[in-house]
TIPA-931490 format. One record per residue (C-alpha): x, y, z; residue in three letters; chain; residue number from 1. Coordinates in nm, 2 decimals. Layout:
       x       y       z  residu  chaine  num
       X       Y       Z     ALA       A  NUM
...
//
This chain:
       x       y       z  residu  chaine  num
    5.79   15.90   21.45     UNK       A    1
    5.52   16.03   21.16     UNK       A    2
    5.61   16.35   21.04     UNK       A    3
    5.32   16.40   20.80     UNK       A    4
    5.15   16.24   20.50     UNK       A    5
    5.26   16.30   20.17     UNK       A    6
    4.99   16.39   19.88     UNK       A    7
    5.15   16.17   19.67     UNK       A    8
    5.49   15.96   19.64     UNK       A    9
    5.71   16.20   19.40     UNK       A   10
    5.63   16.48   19.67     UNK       A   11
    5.70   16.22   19.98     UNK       A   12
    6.02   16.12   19.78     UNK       A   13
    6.11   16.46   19.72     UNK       A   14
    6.09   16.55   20.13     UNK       A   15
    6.29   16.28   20.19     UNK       A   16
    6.56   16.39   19.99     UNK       A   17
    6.54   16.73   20.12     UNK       A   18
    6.57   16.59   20.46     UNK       A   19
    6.88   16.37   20.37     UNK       A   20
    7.06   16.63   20.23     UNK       A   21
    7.03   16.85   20.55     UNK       A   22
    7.16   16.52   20.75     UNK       A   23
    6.83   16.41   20.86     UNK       A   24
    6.71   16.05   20.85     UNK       A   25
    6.33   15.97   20.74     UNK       A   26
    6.18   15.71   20.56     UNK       A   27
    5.87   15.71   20.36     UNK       A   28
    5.63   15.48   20.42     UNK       A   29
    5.32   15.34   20.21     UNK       A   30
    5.52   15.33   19.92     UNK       A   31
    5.32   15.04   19.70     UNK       A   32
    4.98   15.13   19.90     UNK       A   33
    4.84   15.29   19.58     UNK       A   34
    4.69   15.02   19.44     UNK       A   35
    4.51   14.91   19.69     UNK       A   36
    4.32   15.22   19.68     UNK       A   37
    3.94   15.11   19.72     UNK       A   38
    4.00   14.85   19.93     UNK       A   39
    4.18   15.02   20.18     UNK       A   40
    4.02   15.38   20.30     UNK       A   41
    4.24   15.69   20.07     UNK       A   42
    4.35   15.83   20.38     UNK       A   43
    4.51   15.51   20.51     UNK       A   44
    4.69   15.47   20.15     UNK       A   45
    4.90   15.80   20.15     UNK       A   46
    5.25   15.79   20.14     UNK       A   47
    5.39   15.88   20.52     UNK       A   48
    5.71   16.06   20.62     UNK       A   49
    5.86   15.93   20.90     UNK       A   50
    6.18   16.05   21.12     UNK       A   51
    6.43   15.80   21.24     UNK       A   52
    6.51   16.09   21.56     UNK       A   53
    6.20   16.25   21.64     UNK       A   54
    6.46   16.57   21.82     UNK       A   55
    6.47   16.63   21.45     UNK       A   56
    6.09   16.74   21.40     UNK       A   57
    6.14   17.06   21.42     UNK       A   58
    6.39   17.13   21.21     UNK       A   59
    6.21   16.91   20.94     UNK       A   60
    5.93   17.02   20.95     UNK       A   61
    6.09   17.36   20.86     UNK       A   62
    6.28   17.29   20.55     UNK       A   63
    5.94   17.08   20.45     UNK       A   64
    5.77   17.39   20.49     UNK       A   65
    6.07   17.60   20.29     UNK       A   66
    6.03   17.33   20.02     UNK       A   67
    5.69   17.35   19.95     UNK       A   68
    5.74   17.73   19.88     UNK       A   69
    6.08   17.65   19.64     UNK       A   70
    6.33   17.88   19.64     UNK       A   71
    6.28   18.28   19.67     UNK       A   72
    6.27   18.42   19.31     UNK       A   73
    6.58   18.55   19.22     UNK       A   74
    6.81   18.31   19.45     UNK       A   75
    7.11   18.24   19.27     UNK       A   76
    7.22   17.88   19.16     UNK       A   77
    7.51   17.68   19.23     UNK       A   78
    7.75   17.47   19.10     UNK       A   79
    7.82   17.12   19.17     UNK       A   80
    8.10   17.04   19.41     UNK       A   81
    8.16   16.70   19.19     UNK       A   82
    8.10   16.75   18.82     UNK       A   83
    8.14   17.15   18.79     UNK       A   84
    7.78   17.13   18.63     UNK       A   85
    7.58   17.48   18.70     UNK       A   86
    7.24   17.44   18.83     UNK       A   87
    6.91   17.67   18.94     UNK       A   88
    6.84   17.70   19.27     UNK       A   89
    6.53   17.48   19.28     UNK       A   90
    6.74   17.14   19.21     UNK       A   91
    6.91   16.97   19.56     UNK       A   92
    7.08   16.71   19.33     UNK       A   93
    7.34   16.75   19.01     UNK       A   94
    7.14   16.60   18.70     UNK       A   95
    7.46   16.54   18.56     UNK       A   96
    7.62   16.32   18.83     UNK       A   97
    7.37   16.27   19.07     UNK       A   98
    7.57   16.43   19.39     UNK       A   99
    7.33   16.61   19.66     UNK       A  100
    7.39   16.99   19.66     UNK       A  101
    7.61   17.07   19.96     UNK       A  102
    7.42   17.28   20.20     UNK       A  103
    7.73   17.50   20.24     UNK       A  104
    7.66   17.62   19.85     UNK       A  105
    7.36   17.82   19.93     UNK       A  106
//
């Protein structure tokens, strides 16, 4: 099911991984679309969110919603479950190891 379109493919990637790391399965779609940009109308050429489950459209289409606002100033960071690295709220995966932040840290 289309969730939305993405204004470009770093955000539609970044959505994705938000989703993932709240157990939620999407895929983004019109990944290598940019290029044909011209010959294809823009709107048709935007990266696309998809669900795998639509029952999970609610619930994505809140933490989209929470991510586009980042975190609330002043929430506190967390520490990586794998590496011990400490990391600012704003980061959903350890840039030292690459694990997803556990939901249960915050």
């Amino acid at each position: 099911m289309k969730l939305m379109r993405a204004p470009n493919l770093i955000t539609g990637q970044h959505w994705v991984n938000v989703l993932a790391t709240a157990g939620i399965a999407s895929e983004l779609h019109n990944r290598y679309l940019n290029g044909a940009l011209g010959d294809i109308p823009a709107d048709q050429c935007a990266p696309e969110l998809w669900l795998v489950d639509e029952r999970d459209e609610a619930m994505a289409r809140r933490l989209i919603e929470a991510a586009l606002h980042g975190p609330a100033a002043g929430s506190p960071g967390w520490r990586c479950r794998q590496c011990g690295e400490a990391l600012e709220a704003q980061f959903t995966v350890c840039w030292q190891c690459g694990t997803e932040r556990d939901p249960r840290d915050g």
